[in-house]
C-alpha positions as CSV (number, residue, x, y, z in Angstrom):
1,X,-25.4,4.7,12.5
2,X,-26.4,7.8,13.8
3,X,-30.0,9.2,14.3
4,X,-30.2,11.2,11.2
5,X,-32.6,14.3,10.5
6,X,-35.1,14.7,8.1
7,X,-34.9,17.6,6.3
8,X,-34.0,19.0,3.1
9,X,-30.4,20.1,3.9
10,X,-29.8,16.5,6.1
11,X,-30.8,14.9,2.2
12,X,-28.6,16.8,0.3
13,X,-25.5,16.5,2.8
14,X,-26.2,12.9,2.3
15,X,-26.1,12.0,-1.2
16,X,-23.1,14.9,-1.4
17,X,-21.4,11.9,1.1
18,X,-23.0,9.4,-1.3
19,X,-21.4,10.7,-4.0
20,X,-18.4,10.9,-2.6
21,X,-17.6,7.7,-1.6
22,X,-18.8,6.3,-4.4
23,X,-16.5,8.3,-6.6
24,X,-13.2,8.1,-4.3
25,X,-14.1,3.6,-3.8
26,X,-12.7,3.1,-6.9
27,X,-9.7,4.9,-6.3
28,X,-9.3,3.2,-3.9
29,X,-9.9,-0.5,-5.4
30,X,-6.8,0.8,-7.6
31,X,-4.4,1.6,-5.4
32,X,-4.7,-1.5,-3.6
33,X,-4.8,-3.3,-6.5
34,X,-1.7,-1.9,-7.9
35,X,-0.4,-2.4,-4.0
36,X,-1.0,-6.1,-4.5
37,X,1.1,-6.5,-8.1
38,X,4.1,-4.3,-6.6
39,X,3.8,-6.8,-3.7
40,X,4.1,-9.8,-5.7
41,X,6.6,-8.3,-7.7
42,X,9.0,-7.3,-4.7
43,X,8.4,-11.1,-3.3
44,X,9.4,-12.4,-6.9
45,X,12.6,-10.4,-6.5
46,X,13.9,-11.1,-3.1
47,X,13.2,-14.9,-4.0
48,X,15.5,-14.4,-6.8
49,X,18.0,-12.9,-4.6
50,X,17.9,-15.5,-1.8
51,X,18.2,-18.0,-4.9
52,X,21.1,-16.2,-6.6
53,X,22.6,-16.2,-3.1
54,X,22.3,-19.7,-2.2
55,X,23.8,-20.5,-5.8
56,X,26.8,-18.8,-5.2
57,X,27.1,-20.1,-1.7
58,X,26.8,-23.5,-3.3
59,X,29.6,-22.6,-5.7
60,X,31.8,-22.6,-3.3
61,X,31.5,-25.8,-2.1
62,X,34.6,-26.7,-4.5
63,X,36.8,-24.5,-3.2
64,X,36.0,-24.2,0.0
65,X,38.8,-26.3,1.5
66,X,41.4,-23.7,0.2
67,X,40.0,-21.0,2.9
68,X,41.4,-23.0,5.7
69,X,44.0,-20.6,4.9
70,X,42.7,-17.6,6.7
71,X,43.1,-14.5,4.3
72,X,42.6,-10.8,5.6
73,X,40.4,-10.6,2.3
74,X,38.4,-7.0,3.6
75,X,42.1,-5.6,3.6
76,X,41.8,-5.9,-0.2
77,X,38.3,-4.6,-0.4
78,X,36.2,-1.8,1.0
79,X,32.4,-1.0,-0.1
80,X,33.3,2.6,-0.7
81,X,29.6,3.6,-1.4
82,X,26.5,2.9,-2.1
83,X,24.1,4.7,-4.5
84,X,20.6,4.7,-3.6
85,X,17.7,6.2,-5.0
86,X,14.2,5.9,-4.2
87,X,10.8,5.7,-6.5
88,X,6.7,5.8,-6.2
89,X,4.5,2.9,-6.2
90,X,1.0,3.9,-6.0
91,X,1.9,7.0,-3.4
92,X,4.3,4.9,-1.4
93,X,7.9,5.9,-1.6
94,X,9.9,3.2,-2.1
95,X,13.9,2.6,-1.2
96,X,16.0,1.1,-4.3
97,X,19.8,0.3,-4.9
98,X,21.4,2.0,-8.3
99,X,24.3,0.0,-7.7
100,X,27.4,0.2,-5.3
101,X,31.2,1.4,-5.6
102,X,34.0,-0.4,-4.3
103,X,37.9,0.6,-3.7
104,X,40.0,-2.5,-4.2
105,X,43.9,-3.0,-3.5
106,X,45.9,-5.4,-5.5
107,X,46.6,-8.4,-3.2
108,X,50.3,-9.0,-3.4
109,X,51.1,-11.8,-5.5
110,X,53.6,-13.1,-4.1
111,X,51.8,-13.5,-0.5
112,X,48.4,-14.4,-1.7
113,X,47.3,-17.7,-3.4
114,X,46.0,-17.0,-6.8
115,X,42.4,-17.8,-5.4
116,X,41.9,-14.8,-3.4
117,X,41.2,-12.8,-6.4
118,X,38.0,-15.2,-7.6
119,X,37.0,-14.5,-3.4
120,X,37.0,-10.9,-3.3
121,X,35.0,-10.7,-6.3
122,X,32.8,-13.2,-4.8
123,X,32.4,-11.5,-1.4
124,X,31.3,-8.3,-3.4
125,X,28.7,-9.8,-5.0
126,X,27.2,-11.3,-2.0
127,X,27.4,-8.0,-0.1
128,X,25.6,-6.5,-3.0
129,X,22.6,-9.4,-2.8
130,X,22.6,-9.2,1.0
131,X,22.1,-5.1,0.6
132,X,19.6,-5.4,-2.3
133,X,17.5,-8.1,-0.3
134,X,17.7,-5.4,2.8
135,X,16.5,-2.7,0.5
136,X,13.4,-5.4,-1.2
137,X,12.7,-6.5,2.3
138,X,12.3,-2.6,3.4
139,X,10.5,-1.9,0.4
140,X,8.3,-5.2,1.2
141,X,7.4,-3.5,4.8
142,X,6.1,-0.5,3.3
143,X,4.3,-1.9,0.9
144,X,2.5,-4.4,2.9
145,X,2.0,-1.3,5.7
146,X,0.3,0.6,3.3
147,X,-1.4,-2.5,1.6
148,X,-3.0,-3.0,4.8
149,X,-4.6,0.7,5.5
150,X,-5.8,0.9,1.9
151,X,-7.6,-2.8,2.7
152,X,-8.9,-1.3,5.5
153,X,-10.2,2.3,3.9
154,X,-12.0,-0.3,0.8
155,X,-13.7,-2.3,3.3
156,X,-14.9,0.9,5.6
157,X,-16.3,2.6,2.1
158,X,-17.9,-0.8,1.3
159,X,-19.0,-2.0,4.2
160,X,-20.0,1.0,6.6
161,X,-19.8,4.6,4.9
162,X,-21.7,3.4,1.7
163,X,-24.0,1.5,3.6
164,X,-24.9,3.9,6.1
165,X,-25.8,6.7,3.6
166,X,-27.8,4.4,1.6
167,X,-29.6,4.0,4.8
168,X,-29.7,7.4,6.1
169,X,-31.2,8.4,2.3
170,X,-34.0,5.8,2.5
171,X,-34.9,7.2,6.0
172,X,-34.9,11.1,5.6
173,X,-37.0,10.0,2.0
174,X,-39.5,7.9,4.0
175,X,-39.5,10.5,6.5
176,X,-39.7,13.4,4.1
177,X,-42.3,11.8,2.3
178,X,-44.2,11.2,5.5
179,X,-44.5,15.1,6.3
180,X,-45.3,15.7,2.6
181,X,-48.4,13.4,2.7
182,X,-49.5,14.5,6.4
183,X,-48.6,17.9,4.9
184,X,-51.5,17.5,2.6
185,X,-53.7,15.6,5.0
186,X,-53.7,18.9,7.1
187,X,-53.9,21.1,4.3
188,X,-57.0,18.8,3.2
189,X,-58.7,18.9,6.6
190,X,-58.1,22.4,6.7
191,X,-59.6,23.4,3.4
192,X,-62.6,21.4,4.3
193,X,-63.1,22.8,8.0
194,X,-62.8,26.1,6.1
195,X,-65.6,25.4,4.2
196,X,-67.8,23.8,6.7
197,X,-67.4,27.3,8.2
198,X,-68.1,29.5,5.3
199,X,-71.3,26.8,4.7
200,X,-72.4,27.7,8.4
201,X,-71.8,31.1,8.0
């Protein structure tokens, strides 16, 4: 901490500080707080993803032997677009899916095996989970980012700026309080060598 100066204005400026930090701390203790649940709740949701991923990879495991007959299945289907959006968590703009649109053409029957059908669907749905656990694992980044600095501005308040004009108050007090009392000591001798002289006048 700084040397700080004892005077009136130097108290003042102070508790102003105090007062500020003391009023924007629990802000502060909010946002990361609600930084923390979106956190979790992001996590939660790419889990679920990876899981519902992993499912359906697993579900294929029966069929699998029928794609050793190689099948041109992106000619059938093309992820036209994608709608995305994007939302506020606690002053952090977050990226988000609203959900995708796909052009398909009609596999010819009669040069297809039935199957192909069930595997386009199947590759749209995984290109949808992989894109939504992108977007989660983007939105994860931020948050955490973000998570981080407001960590960091909590702990300053806490454990320097509030601190440190707690301090500087008790000093510029002791210190103000100091010149009062010598102050009066002066003002006491004074008075007294005043009327020493009146009493040898």
């Amino acid at each position: 901490m700084s040397r700080v100066r004892a005077s009136k204005s130097e108290l003042k400026r102070q508790r102003d500080a105090l007062a500020r930090f003391e009023r924007y701390l629990p802000t502060l203790r909010l946002k990361q707080q609600q930084l923390q649940l979106e956190l979790r709740r992001v996590e939660v949701a790419i889990h679920e993803v990876g899981e519902e991923e992993t499912e359906l990879l697993r579900g294929l495991g029966s069929w699998i032997d029928l794609w050793a007959e190689p099948q041109p299945l992106l000619a059938f289907v093309t992820l036209a677009e994608v709608h995305e959006g994007e939302t506020s968590v606690a002053g952090v703009t977050l990226p988000t899916v609203e959900g995708f649109r796909w052009q398909r053409r009609m596999p010819p029957p009669d040069r297809t095996p039935p199957w192909v059908d069930e595997a386009v669907e199947l590759l749209e749905r995984l290109t949808e989970l992989r894109w939504r656990r992108q977007v989660l694992a983007e939105q994860r980044s931020r948050l955490a980012d973000e998570l981080r600095l407001t960590s960091q501005r909590v702990n300053l308040f806490e454990k320097v700026k509030i601190p440190e004009a707690q301090e500087a108050l008790r000093i510029i007090r002791i210190a103000l309080g100091d010149q009062q009392a010598a102050e009066v000591v002066r003002a006491k001798i004074a008075k007294a060598k005043s009327l020493e002289r009146e009493r040898t006048a």
